[in-house]
C-alpha positions in Angstrom: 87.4 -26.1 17.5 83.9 -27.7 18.3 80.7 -26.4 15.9 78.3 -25.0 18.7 75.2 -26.8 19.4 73.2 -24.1 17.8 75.3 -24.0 14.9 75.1 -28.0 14.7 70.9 -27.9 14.9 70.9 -25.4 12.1 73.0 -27.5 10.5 71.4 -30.5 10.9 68.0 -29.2 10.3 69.3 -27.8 6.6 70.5 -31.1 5.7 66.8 -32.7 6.0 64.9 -32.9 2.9 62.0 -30.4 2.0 59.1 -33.3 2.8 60.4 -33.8 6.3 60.4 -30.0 7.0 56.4 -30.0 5.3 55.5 -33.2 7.5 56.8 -30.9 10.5 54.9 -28.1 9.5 51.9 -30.1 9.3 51.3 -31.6 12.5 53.0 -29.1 14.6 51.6 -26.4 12.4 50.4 -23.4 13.7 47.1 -24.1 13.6 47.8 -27.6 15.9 50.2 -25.2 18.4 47.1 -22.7 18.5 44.8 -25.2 18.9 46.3 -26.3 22.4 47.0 -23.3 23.5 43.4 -22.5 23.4 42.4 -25.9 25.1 45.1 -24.7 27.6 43.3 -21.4 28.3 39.7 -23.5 28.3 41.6 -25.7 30.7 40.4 -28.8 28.4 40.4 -31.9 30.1 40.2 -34.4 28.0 43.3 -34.2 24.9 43.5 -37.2 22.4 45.8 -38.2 20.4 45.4 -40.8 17.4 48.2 -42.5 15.4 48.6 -41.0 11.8 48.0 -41.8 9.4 46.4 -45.2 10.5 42.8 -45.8 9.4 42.5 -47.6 13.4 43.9 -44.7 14.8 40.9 -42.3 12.8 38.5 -44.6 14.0 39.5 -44.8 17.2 40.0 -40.9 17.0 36.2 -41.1 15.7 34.5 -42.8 18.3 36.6 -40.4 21.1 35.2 -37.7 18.9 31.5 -39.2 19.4 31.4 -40.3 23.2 33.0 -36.7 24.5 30.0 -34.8 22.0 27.1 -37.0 23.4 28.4 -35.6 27.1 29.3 -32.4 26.0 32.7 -32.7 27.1 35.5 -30.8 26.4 37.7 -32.1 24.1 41.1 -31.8 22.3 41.8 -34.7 19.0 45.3 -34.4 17.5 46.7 -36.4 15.0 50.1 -37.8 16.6 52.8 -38.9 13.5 56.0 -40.5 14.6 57.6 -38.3 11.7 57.7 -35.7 13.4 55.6 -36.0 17.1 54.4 -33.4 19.6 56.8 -33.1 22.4 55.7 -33.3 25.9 56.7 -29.6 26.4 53.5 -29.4 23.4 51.0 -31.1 25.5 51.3 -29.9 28.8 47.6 -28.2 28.4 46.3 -26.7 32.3 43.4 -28.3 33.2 43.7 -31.7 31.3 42.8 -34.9 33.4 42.9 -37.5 30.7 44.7 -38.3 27.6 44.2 -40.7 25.2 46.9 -42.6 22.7 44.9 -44.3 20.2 46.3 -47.0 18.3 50.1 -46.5 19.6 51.5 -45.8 23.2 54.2 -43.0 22.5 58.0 -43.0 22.1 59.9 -43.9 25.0 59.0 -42.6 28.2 56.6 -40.6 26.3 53.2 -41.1 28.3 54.8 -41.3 31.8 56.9 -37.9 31.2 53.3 -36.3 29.7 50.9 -38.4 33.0 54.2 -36.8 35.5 54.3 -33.3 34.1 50.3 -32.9 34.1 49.1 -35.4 37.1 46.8 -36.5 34.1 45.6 -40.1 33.2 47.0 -41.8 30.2 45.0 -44.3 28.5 46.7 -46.3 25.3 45.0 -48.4 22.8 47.4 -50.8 20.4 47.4 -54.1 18.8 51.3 -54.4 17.6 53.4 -57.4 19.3 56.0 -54.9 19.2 54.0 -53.2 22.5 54.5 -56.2 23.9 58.3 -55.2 24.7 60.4 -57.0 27.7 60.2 -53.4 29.5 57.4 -51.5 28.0 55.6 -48.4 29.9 53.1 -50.1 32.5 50.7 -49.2 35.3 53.7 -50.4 37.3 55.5 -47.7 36.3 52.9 -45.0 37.2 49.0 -45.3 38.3 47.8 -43.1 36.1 49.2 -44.7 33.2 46.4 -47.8 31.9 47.4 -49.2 28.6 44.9 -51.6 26.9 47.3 -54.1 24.5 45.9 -57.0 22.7 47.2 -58.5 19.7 44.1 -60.5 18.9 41.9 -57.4 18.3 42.7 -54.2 16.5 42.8 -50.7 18.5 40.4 -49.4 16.6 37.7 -52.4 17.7 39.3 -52.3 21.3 39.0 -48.2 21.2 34.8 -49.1 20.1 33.8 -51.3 22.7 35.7 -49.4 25.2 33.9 -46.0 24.1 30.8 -47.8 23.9 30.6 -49.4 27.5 31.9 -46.0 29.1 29.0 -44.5 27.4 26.6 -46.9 28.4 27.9 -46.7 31.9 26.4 -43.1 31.8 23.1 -42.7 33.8 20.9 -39.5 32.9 18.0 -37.9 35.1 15.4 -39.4 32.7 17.3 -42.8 32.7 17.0 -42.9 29.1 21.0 -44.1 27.7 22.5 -42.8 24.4 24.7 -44.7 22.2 27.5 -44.0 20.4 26.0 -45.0 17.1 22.4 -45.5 16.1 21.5 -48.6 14.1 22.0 -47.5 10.7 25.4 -46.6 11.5 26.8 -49.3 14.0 26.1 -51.8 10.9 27.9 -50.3 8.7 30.9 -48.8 10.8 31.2 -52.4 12.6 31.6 -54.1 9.1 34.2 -51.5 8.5 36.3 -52.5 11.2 36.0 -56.0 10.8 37.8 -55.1 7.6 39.9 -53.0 9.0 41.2 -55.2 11.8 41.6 -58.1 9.0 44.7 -56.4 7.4 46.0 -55.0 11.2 46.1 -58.3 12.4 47.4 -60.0 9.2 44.7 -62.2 8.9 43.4 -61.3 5.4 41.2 -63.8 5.6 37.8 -61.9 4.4 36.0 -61.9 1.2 37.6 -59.4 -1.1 39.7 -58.1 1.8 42.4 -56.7 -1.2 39.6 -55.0 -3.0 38.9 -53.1 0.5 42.3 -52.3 1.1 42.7 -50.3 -2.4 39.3 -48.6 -1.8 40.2 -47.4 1.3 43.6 -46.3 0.8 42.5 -43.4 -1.3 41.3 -41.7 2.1 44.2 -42.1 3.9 45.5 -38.8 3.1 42.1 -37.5 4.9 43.1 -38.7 8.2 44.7 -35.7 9.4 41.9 -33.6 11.6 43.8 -30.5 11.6 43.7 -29.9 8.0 40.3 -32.0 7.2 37.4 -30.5 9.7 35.1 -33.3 7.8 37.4 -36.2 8.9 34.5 -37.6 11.3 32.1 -37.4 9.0 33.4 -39.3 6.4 34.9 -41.7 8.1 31.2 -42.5 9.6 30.2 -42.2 6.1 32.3 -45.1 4.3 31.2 -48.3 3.6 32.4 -51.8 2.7 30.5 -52.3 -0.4 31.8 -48.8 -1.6 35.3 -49.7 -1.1 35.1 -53.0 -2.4 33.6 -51.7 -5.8 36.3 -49.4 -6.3 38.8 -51.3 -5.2 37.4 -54.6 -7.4 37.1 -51.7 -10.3 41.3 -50.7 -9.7 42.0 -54.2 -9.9 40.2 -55.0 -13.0 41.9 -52.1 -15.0 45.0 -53.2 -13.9 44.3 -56.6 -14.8 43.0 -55.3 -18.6 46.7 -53.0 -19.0 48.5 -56.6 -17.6 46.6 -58.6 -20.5 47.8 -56.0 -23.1 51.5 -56.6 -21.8 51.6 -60.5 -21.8 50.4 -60.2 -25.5 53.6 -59.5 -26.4 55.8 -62.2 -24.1 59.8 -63.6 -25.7 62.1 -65.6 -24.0 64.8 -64.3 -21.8 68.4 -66.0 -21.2 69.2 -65.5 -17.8 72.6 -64.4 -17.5 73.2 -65.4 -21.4 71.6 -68.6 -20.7 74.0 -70.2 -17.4 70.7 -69.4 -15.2 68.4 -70.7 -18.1 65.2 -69.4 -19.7 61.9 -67.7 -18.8 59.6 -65.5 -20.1 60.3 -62.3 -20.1 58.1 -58.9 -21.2 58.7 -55.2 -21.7 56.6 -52.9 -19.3 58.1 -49.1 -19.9 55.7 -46.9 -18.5 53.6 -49.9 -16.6 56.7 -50.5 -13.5 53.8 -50.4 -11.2 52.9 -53.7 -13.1 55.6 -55.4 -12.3 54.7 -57.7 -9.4 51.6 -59.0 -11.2 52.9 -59.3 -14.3 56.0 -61.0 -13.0 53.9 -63.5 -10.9 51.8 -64.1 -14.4 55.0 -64.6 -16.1 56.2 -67.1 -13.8 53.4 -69.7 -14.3 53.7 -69.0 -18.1 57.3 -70.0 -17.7 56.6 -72.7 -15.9 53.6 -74.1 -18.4 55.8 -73.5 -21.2 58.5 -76.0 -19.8 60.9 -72.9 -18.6 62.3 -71.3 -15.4 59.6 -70.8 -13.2 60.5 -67.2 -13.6 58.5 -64.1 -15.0 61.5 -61.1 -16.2 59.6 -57.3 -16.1 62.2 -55.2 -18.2 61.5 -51.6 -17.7 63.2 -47.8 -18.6 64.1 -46.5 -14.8 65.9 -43.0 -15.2 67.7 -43.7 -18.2 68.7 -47.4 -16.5 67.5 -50.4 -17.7 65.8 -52.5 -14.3 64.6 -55.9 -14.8 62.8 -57.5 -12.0 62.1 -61.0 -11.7 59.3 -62.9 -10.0 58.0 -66.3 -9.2 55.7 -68.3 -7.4 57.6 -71.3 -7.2 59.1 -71.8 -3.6 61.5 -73.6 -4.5 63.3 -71.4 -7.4 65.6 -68.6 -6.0 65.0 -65.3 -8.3 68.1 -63.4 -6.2 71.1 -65.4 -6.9 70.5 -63.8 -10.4 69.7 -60.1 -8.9 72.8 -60.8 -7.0 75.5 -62.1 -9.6 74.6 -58.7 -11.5 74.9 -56.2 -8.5 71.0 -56.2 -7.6 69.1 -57.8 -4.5 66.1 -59.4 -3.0 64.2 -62.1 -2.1 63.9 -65.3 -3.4 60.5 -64.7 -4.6 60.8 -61.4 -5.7 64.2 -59.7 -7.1 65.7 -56.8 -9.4 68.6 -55.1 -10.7 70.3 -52.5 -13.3 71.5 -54.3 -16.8 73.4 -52.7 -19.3 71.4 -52.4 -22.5 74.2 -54.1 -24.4 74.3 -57.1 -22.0 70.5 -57.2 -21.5 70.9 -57.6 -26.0 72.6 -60.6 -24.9 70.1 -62.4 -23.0 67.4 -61.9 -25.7 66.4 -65.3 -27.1 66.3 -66.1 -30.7 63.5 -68.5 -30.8 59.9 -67.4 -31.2 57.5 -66.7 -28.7 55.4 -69.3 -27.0 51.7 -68.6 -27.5 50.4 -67.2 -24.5 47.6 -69.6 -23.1 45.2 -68.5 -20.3 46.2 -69.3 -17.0 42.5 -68.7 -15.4 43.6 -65.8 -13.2 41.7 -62.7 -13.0 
């Protein structure tokens, strides 16, 4: 006998883990249902929606935020999470004319099943090749539907100038204009995004463009409107320099706890010697080391006439993990992962050892003496 559909939903949503079921709760939370039912009732008609929790979605959720209060225009900004999206049945808010999808264009069908059910206009933002589909939703598909795709610019940049010339397009009785940002501001915010669109784009070509990246990932839990009414203001609020100090500051302390670790360096037999030697180091309670330790390791190894291979041994619960790094294109750090039931990539690899076998692979010659590699 067949389980019933309703039995098989229960089912199904019991089986999901506790974080899925609070990431539901979050963005279709009461307060977001309540929130478009009043804009439904106020016949809103103007709803936006940004990608969560992207810092170009915020942004781009931040200057929608700034050109509907300049006109006084009703207006509706929801954070949109692929976790666990609004359906269309959510959005269908009386009154709306436009909606905007900031820094992604929906799920499948998505915007043309939303643009259909409310004869509204759907205007996407997004930078990803991966909008740039064989069949993706087009103005072919439906007129109201005007997506705005470039993979040389980040949404969040496209989402500025387009707010920007929309606004300046506006013609008041004193023909004074407004903009979106005074001086002060537009400085600061534009050097923000220039960051910002550095990592979308994969560029990372800017000075200290890893130092911004640490900064500003302490905020991306404050992206989420709904639950942070000071979103705008903060975001308007952050600045390069800020970020890079802290994130320059992170890297530093990390660097000082690395220095500590590589004090105490020995020689590791690779598979009891048949994949040869490198250095190798013991990081319990320092995993999150691993990767630039490992790398450090490796061009120890290398000076010190070994592998080209840095081993991070660490306690993982109750298992032994040792993960091994190197910066040497040509040295293959998996084929070891993999004889020993682990994985990865040539450049970066790990796996479980038994303590008794990982005894094995401990060298019985001294440590080389640690010489500084210039690195910081």
């Amino acid at each position: 006998m067949s389980l019933s559909a309703t039995f098989k939903r229960r089912l199904t949503a019991s089986s999901l883990p506790p974080r899925f079921h609070m990431l539901v709760r979050r963005f279709r939370s009461d307060a977001a249902l309540e929130a478009i039912r009043e804009a439904s009732e106020n016949e809103t008609p103007n709803l936006v929606l940004y990608n969560y929790p992207s810092f170009s979605g915020a942004y781009g959720a931040l200057f929608a935020h700034l050109y509907h209060s300049r006109l006084n225009l009703p207006c509706l900004i929801l954070p949109f999470s692929a976790v666990a999206p609004f359906r269309v049945d959510d959005l269908c808010i009386e009154g709306m004319k436009t909606c905007y999808f900031l820094d992604f264009l929906g799920p499948k069908d998505f915007a043309l099943d939303l643009s259909r059910r409310t004869s509204s206009k759907i205007i996407g933002f997004d930078h990803r090749k991966s909008a740039l589909c064989p069949n993706p939703p087009s103005e072919n598909s439906d007129m109201n539907l005007k997506f705005h795709v470039n993979i040389e610019k980040s949404s969040s940049a496209a989402a500025y100038e387009y707010f920007c010339s929309k606004l300046s397009e506006t013609r008041f009785d004193n023909d004074d204009s407004i903009n979106l940002l005074n001086h002060e501001d537009r400085e600061r915010v534009e050097m923000v995004l220039k960051y910002i669109q550095d990592g979308d784009l994969r560029q990372w070509s800017l000075p200290d463009i890893k130092a911004f990246n640490i900064g500003l990932k302490e905020w991306r839990s404050k992206l989420n409107c709904i639950t942070n009414s000071s979103m705008f203001q903060q975001l308007m609020e952050i600045s390069c320099a800020d970020l890079i100090t802290r994130g320059n500051a992170y890297l530093s302390g990390r660097q000082t706890a690395a220095n500590k670790l590589l004090r105490k360096v020995f020689r590791v037999r690779l598979g009891r010697g048949f994949y040869g030697e490198c250095l190798g180091v013991r990081a319990d309670g320092n995993s999150d080391f691993s990767d630039e330790i490992g790398k450090e390791l490796s061009q120890m190894s290398a000076t010190a006439g070994l592998r080209p291979i840095g081993a991070v041994i660490h306690m993982q619960r109750n298992n032994l993990k040792m993960c091994l790094r190197t910066l040497d294109s040509s040295t293959d750090t998996s084929e070891v992962a993999k004889a020993y039931g682990g994985g990865g990539s040539p450049s970066s690899s790990s796996f479980i050892i038994r303590m008794d076998e990982y005894n094995q692979w401990l060298s019985t010659q001294s440590s080389p003496i640690r010489q500084s590699s210039g690195r910081h």
